[in-house]
KEDOTOR-10698 format. One record per residue (C-alpha): x, y, z. Coordinates in steps of 0.05 Angstrom, whole numbers, padded with zeros to 5 digits, always signed. Each point is the difference from the previous one (the first is absolute). Layout:
<sedos>
XYZ ...
</sedos>
This chain:
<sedos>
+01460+00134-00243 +00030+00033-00059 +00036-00050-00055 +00084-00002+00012 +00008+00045-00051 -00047+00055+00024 +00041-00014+00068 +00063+00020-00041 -00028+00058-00031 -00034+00031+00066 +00077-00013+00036 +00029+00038-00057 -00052+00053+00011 +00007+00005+00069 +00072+00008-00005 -00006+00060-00048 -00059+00033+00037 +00053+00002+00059 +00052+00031-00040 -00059+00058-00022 -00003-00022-00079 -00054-00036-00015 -00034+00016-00068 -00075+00009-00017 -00009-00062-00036 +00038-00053+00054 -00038+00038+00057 -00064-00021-00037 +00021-00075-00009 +00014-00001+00071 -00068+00015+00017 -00026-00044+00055 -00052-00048-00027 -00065+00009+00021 -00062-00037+00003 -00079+00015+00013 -00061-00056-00014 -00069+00032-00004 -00051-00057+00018 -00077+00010-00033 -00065-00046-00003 -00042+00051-00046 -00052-00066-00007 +00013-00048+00054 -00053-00042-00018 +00031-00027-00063 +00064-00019+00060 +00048+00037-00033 +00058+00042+00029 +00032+00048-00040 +00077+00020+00013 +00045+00052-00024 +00074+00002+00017 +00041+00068-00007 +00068-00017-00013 +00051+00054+00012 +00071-00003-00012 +00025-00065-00034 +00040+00025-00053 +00012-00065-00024 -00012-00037-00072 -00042-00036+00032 -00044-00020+00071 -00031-00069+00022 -00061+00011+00042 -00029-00062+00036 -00051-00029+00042 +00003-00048+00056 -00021-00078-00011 -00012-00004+00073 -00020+00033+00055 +00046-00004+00067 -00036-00044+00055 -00034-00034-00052 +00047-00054-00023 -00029-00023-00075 +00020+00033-00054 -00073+00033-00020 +00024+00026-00073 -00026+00067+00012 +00020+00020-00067 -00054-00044-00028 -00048+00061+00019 +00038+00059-00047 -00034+00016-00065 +00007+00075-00031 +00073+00010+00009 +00015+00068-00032 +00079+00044+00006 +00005+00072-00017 +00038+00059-00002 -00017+00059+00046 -00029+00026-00059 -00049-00048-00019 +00051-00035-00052 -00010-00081-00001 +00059-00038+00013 +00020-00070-00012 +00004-00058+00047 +00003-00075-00006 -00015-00050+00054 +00057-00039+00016 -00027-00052+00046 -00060-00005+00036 +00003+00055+00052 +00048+00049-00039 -00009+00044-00053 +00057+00043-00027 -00010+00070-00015 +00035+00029-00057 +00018+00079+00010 +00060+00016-00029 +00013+00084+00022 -00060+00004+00041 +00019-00006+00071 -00074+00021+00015 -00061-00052-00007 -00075-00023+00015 -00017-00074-00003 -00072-00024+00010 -00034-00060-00002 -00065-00033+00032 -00006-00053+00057 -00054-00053-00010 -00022-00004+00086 -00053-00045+00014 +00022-00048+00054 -00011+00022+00070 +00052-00035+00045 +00048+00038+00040 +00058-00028-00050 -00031+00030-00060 -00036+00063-00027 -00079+00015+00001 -00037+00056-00035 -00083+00005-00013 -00054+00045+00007 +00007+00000+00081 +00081+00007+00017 +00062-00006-00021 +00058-00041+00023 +00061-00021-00020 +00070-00026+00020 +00057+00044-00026 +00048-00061-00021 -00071-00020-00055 -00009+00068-00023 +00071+00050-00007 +00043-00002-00039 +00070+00024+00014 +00065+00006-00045 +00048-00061+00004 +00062+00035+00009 -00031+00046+00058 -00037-00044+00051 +00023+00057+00056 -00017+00058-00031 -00056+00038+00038 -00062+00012-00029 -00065+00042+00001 -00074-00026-00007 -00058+00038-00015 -00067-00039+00017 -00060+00016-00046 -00059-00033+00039 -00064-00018-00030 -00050+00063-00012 -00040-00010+00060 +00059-00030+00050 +00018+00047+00050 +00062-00052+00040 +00068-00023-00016 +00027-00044+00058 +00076-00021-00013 +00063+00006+00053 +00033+00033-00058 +00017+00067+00028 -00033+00069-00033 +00046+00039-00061 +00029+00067+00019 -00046+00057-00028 -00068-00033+00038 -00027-00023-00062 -00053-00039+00020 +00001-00075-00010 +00070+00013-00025 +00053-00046+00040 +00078-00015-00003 +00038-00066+00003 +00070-00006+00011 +00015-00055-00048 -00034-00036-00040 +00003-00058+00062 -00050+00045+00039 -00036+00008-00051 -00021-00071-00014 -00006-00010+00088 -00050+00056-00007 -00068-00026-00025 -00055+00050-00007 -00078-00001+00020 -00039+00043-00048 -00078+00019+00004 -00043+00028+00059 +00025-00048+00055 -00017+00017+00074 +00065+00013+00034 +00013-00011+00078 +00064+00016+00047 +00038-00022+00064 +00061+00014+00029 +00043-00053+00016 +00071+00004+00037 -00001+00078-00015 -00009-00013-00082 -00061+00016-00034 -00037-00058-00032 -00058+00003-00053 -00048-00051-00018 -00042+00004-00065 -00058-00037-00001 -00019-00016-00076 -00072-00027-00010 -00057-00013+00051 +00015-00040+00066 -00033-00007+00064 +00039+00017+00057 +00001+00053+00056 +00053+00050-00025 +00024+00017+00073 +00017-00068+00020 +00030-00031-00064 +00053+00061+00005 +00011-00011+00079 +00017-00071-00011 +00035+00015-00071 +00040+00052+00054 +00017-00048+00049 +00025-00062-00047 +00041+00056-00021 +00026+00031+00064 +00010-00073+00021 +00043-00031-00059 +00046+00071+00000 +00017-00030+00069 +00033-00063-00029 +00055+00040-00034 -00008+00057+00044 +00029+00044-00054 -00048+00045-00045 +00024+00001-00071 -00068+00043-00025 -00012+00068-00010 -00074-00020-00028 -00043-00060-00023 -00050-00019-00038 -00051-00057+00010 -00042-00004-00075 -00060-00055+00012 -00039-00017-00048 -00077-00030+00032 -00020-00050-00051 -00043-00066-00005 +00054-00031+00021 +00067+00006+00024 +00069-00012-00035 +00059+00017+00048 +00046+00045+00002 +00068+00032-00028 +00054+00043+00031 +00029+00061-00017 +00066+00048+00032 -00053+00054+00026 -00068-00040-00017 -00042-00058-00003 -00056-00025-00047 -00057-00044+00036 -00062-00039-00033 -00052-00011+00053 -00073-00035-00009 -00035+00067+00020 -00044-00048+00053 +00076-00019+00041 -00015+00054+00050 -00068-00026+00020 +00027-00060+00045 +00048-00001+00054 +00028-00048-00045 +00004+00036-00065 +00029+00053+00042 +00058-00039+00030 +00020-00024-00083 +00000+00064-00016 +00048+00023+00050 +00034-00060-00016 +00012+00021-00065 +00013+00070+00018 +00055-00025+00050 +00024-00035-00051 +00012+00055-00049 +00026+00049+00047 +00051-00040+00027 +00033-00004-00076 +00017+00062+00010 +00053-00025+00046 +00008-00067-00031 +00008+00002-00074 -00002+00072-00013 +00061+00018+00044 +00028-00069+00034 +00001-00042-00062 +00044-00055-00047 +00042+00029-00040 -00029-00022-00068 -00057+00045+00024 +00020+00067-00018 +00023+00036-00032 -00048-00037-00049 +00000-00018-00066 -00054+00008-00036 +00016-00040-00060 -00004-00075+00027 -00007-00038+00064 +00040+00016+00057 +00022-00061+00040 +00005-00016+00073 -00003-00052+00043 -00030+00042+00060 -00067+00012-00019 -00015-00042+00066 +00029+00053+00038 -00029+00063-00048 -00066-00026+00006 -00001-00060+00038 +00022+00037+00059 -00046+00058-00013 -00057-00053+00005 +00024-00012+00065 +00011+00062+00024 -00065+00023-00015 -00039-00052+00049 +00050+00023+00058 -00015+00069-00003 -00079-00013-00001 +00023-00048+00068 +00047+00059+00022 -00065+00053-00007 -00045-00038+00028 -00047-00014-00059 +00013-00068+00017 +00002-00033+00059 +00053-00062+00017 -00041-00040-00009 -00018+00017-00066 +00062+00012-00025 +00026-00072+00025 -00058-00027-00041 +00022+00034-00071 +00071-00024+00015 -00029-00072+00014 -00035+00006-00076 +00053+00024-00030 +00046-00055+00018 -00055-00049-00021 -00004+00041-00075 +00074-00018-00001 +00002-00069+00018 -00061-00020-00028 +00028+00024-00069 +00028-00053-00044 +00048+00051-00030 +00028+00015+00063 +00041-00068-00006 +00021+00021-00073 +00024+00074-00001 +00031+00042+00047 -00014+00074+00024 +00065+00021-00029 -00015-00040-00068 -00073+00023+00008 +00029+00073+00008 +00047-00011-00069 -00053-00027-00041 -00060+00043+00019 +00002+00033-00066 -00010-00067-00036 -00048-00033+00048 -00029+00037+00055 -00040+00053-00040 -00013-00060-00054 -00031-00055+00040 -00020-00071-00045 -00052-00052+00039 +00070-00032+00021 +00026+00055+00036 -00029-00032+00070 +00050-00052-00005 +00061+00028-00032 +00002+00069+00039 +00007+00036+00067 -00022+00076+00000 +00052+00050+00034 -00045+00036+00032 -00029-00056+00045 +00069-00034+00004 +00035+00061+00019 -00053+00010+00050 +00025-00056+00037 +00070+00004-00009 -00011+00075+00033 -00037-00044+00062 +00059-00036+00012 +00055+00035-00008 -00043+00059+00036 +00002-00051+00068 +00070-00033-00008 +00027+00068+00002 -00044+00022+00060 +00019-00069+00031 +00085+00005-00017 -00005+00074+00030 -00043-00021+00059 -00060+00044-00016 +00051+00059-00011 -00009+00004-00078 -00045-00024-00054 -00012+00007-00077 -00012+00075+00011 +00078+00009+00013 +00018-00032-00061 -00038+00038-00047 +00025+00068+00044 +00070-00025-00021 -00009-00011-00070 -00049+00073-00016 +00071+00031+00049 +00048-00041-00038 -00020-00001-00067 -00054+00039-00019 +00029+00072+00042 +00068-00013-00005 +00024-00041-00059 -00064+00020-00055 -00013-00070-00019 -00028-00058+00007 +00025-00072+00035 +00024-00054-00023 -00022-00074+00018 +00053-00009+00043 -00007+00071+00031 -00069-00014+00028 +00029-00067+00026 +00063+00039+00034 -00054+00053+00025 -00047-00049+00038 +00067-00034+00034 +00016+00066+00020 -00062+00012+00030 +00002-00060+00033 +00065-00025+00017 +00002-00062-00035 -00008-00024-00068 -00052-00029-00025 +00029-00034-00071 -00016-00069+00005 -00079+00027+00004 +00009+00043-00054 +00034-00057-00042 -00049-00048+00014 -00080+00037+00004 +00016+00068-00042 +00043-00034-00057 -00020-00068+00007 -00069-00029+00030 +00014-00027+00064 -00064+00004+00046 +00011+00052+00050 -00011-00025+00072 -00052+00060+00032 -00010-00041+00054 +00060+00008+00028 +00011+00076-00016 -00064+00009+00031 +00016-00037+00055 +00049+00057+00013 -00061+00048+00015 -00035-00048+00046 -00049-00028-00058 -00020-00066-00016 -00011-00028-00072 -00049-00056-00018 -00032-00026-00059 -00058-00048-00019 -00022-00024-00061 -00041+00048-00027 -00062-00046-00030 -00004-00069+00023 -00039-00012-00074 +00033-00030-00058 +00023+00040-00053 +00014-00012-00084 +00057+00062+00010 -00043+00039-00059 -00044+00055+00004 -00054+00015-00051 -00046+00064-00019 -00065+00000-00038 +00009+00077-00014 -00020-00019-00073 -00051-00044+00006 +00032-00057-00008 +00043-00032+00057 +00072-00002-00014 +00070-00014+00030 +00043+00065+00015 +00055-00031+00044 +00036-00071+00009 +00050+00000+00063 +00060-00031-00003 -00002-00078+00035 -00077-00001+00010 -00039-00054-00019 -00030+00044-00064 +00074+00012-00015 +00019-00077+00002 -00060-00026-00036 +00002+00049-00062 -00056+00061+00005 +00022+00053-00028 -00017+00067-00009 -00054+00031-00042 -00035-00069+00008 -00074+00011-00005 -00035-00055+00053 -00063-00026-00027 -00014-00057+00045 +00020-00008+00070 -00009-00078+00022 -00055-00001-00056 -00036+00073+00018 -00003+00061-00037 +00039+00042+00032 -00055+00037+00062 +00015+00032+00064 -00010-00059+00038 +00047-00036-00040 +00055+00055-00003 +00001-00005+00074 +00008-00068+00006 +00067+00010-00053 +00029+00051+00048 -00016-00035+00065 +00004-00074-00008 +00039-00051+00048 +00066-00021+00002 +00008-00054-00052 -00069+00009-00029 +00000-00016-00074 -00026+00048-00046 -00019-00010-00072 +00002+00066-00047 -00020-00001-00077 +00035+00058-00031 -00006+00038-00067 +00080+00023-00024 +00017+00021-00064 -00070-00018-00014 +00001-00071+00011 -00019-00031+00066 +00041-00043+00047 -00021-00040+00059 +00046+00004+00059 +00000-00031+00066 +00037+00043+00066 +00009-00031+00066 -00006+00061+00056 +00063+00012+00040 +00011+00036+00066 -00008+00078-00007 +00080+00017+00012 -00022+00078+00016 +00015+00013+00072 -00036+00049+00052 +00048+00037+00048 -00012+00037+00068 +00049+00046+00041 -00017+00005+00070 +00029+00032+00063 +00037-00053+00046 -00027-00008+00064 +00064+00023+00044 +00048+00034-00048 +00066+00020+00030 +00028+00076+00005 +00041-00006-00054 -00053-00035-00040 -00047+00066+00025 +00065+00046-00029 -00001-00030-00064 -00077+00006-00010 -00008+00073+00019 +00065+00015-00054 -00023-00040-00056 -00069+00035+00012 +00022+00073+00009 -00018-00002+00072 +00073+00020+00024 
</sedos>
């Protein structure tokens, strides 16, 4: 976006260019601005990226160029700036020009009469995540919003990028699209948006492909992995195929699955035409390893309905500058979470019976969470970029993660709409509404109350005093009943009839120590505290006899614990309490009804 003034000027021109008199010099200020980046590595083992920006057509005194201090999906501001060193502005001859930083992700370029420009600087990448940016002597990778630049006043403004791999790397994998001309590696982003969704995988990576619901899909495979090629891509193709079917509308032209195989794995991140996945490169091995990672890819491909299109709207379009504040992460990601064990369920890569089982955990991560009492999904959502990504050793008992709250907010509303509609509609419907409603039609994102409007909609009946009470406040959400809907039964036992001190401990150092304290347990009550170093337990050394006998004691058993804190010791005495933590099953009633039956095959994508 040009500055008002330039706005002024170009309506002026315009004007005059339609009455056939516009002079030399005004047709030259009018000159469309114009922007290319040339990416190089020329010694990727030092992890250095090197970028040059061609700047075209900003007659102005001056330009801002920034870079992001986040990275959308990724809600901490990560400082990205922190990684520039070698900032350089010229003329398109070679002359230096001044800048100043002005804050910590802006620097002001001083040009006065030179609409034409290079800036270059370097990128410090050596943290491989798929939020950040990676370079050594094997690949490159990197996520646009750590990386690019892109001039303040012109966040739309198309660009071109011309990759410079490694000598020696023969790949580029990105869903940008290729440049005119056929330069190779050379690719175009619309705005400077797509370019920061865009991340790139750099090197000598094996790449596979599938087509899924008519689009073509590529998978590169970075680093070694065991795994049968064939059938990781036939089940990538039918998570695929199979969460299309939720919307049942096919936003894609192309997609891009980047994996990285490591020691171990790290998640994953979502982008408009892509996704970045870290695997441990043994996942594929097991039938178990397979299903996570299928879980995570169903999780990442459904973003590109949820999030990238149907999304708040504080989330896009972004800025880059500072956080960006919602209340529905619960629904961005939560939801997502959700989503992505239904479509395993709905493709048969798991069975009923194993799906019913990872719902039955997930409710007891939820309740069995201190925190859960504390904060709720939609305060969770609002303050992920202070506390989710920044967890202390009293995070247990003070917070509630969106993900697996969201999760079960998604199971119940998913059944009380299939139950209202009597099996004619489910969750499915709702999110059809809102990618018809807002996403096609309007161009924006919802509001709070717009997702709330958009589920009574779908089911035809609100559903406020829920929303009121377990999104923005805590109230314990009754599954048993929702699930009695579907003809399921909920139960619960304790989960340990042992005692418990409500502390856990690690002797990763050598020495065994307290890492957490939760909130109303006996170690809680009495006084341990974290970073306590145990010396004695009831007059032992610390072994792994006795150990055991601290995690596993009776009910009411006394236990006697000499401790070393700010190095002095302390003798402390903790009576065991009943282990609060609760086990839950869902099983299928005996003689559920027809409309009970209805409901089921709905909220399971049978119907």
């Amino acid at each position: 976006m040009f500055r008002k003034s330039h706005l002024v000027l170009s309506a002026a021109l315009l004007a005059s260019a339609l009455a056939g008199n516009v002079p030399a010099r005004a047709r030259a200020a009018a000159t469309v601005p114009t922007l290319r980046y040339t990416l190089a590595m020329p010694a990727p083992q030092t992890h250095y990226f090197e970028v040059k920006m061609d700047l075209g057509g900003f007659p102005a005194e001056y330009t801002d160029v920034k870079l992001p201090v986040w990275a959308p999906g990724s809600y901490l501001v990560r400082e990205y700036a922190k990684n520039v060193e070698g900032f350089q502005a010229r003329t398109a001859g070679g002359q230096a020009l001044a800048f100043e930083k002005i804050n910590k992700n802006t620097w002001r370029i001083k040009h006065p009469k030179q609409a034409n420009f290079t800036v270059s600087y370097r990128v410090y990448a050596f943290e491989l995540s798929v939020r950040t940016s990676f370079v050594d002597a094997d690949h490159g990778y990197l996520n646009g919003s750590s990386v690019f630049m892109y001039p303040a006043d012109n966040k739309m403004l198309g660009s071109t990028v011309a990759v410079q791999p490694a000598a020696g790397w023969a790949q580029v994998s990105t869903a940008l699209r290729p440049a005119a001309g056929g330069a190779k590696f050379t690719y175009k982003a619309a705005s400077y948006d797509e370019l920061a969704d865009s991340p790139m995988e750099i090197g000598n990576q094996k790449v596979l492909e599938f087509t899924a619901n008519g689009t073509p899909h590529q998978v590169a495979m970075y680093g070694t992995y065991q795994a049968d090629d064939a059938k990781v891509v036939a089940e990538m193709k039918k998570v695929c195929e199979e969460a299309h079917r939720v919307l049942g509308q096919n936003p894609l032209d192309h997609y891009v699955f980047i994996v990285h195989n490591l020691e171990r794995g790290g998640g994953g991140l979502e982008h408009l035409f892509s996704t970045t996945l870290e695997v441990g490169r043994t996942t594929y091995g097991t039938d178990a390893g397979m299903k996570s990672f299928l879980g995570l890819v169903a999780h990442e491909y459904f973003h590109l309905w949820n999030v990238k299109r149907i999304r708040p709207m504080a989330l896009g379009p972004f800025n880059y500058d500072q956080e960006n504040y919602t209340h529905m992460l619960w629904v961005s990601e939560g939801m997502t979470e959700y989503y992505s064990k239904q479509i395993l369920e709905r493709a048969g890569v798991l069975s009923q019976a194993e799906y019913l089982g990872k719902l039955a955990n997930a409710i007891g991560e939820v309740e069995n969470t201190p925190g859960n009492k504390v904060q709720s999904a939609a305060e969770s959502s609002f303050d992920a970029w202070i506390k989710y990504y920044r967890p202390n050793e009293n995070s247990i008992n003070t917070q509630i993660s969106y993900y697996s709250k969201g999760d079960l907010i998604g199971t119940w509303l998913d059944l009380n709409i299939a139950q209202a509609t009597q099996g004619q509609k489910h969750l499915d419907d709702v999110f059809r509404l809102l990618y018809d409603t807002y996403y096609k039609k309007a161009g924006r994102g919802f509001t709070d109350q717009e997702y709330q409007d958009a589920v009574a909609t779908v089911a035809g009946r609100r559903f406020d005093e829920f929303f009121q009470n377990s999104v923005y406040g805590t109230k314990p959400i009754d599954f048993a009943t929702a699930l009695g809907y579907a003809g399921l039964s909920l139960t619960s036992a304790p989960l340990t009839t042992s005692g418990t001190l409500g502390a856990t401990f690690s002797n990763r150092t050598g020495k065994l120590l307290v890492t957490s304290v939760l909130r109303d347990g006996a170690a809680w009550n009495t006084g341990l505290n974290v970073n306590d170093e145990i010396l004695l337990i009831n007059g032992a050394a610390p072994s792994e006899e006795t150990v055991k006998s601290l995690l596993s004691g009776s009910v009411g058993n006394e236990v006697a614990l000499q401790v070393r804190r700010d190095g002095l010791t302390r003798d402390l005495k903790i009576k065991m309490l009943a282990n609060p933590d609760v086990k839950y099953t869902i099983q299928p009633m005996a003689n559920p009804t027809a409309a009970q039956q209805k409901v089921l095959a709905k909220w399971l994508g049978k119907a």
